[in-house]
N, C-alpha and C positions, 0 to 999 in steps of 0.2 A: 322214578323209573329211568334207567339205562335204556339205550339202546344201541344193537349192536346191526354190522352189515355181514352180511353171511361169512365173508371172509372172518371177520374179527371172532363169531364164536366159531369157529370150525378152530383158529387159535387157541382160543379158551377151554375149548373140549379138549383141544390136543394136549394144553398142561394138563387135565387130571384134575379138571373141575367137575362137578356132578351135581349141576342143579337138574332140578324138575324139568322136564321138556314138557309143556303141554301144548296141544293142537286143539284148537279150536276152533274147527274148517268140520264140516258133516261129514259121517260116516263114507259115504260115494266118493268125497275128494281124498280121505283120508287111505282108504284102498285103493286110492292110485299112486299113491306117493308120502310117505310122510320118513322123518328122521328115525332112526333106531333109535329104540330104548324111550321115543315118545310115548305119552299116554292121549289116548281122546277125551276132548269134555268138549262139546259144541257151544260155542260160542251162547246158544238159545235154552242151555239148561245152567250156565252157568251159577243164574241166579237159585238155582233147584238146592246145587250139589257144590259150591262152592266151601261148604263145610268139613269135606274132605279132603280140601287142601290145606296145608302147613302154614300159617301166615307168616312164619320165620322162615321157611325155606325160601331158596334162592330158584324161581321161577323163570324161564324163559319164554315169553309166550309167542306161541306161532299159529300165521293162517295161510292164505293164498297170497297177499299181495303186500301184508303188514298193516293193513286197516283197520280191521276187526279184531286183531292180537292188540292194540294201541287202546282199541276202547274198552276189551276187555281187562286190560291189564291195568288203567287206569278206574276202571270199577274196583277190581280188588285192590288200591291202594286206597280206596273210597272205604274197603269195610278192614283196611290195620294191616294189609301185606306191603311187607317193607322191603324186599328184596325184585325187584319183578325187571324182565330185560325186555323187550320187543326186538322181536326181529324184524327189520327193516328189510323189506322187497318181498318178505311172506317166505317160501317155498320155492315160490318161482322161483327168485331172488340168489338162493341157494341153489338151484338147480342150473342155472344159467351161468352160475360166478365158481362155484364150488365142487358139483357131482351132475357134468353136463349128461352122464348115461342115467340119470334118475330119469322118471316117466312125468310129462308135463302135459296138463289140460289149459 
């Protein structure tokens, strides 16, 4: 697992990279704020629906604060996903450093 600090994939994206974004923060946090072009899958169904993701695509995982993107992303390297990036500082992280007019809880 990579990890990047909001700055470094806000870089990545800007080359014209296109991994997976996924958000793994509940429904309520996700309607307050989450990246474009994100998909949701809550951290608590992961284990359900984790089948529906690519084990070869290149994942970024994201939450509120980079905790819960860390353990989730570290379970799917546990079931053969070999591309997976953490975002470090969550959202917040990104909201703070990156797109200060995004909305923060």
């Amino acid at each position: 697992m990579r990890h990047f600090q909001p700055s470094e994939l806000k870089r990545y994206l800007e080359s014209g990279a296109t991994p997976l974004l996924l958000d793994v923060r509940e429904l309520w946090e996700y309607e307050i704020c989450h990246l474009p072009n994100s998909i949701l899958l809550p951290m608590g169904q992961i284990s359900q629906r984790f089948s529906e993701l690519d084990p070869n695509a290149e994942i970024v995982v994201i939450c509120h604060h980079g905790i819960r993107s860390r353990q989730v992303a570290l379970w799917l390297e546990h079931y053969g996903f070999h591309s997976l990036i953490n975002l470090q500082g969550g959202i917040d992280a990104w909201a703070k450093t990156v797109d200060p007019q995004m909305s923060t809880y």
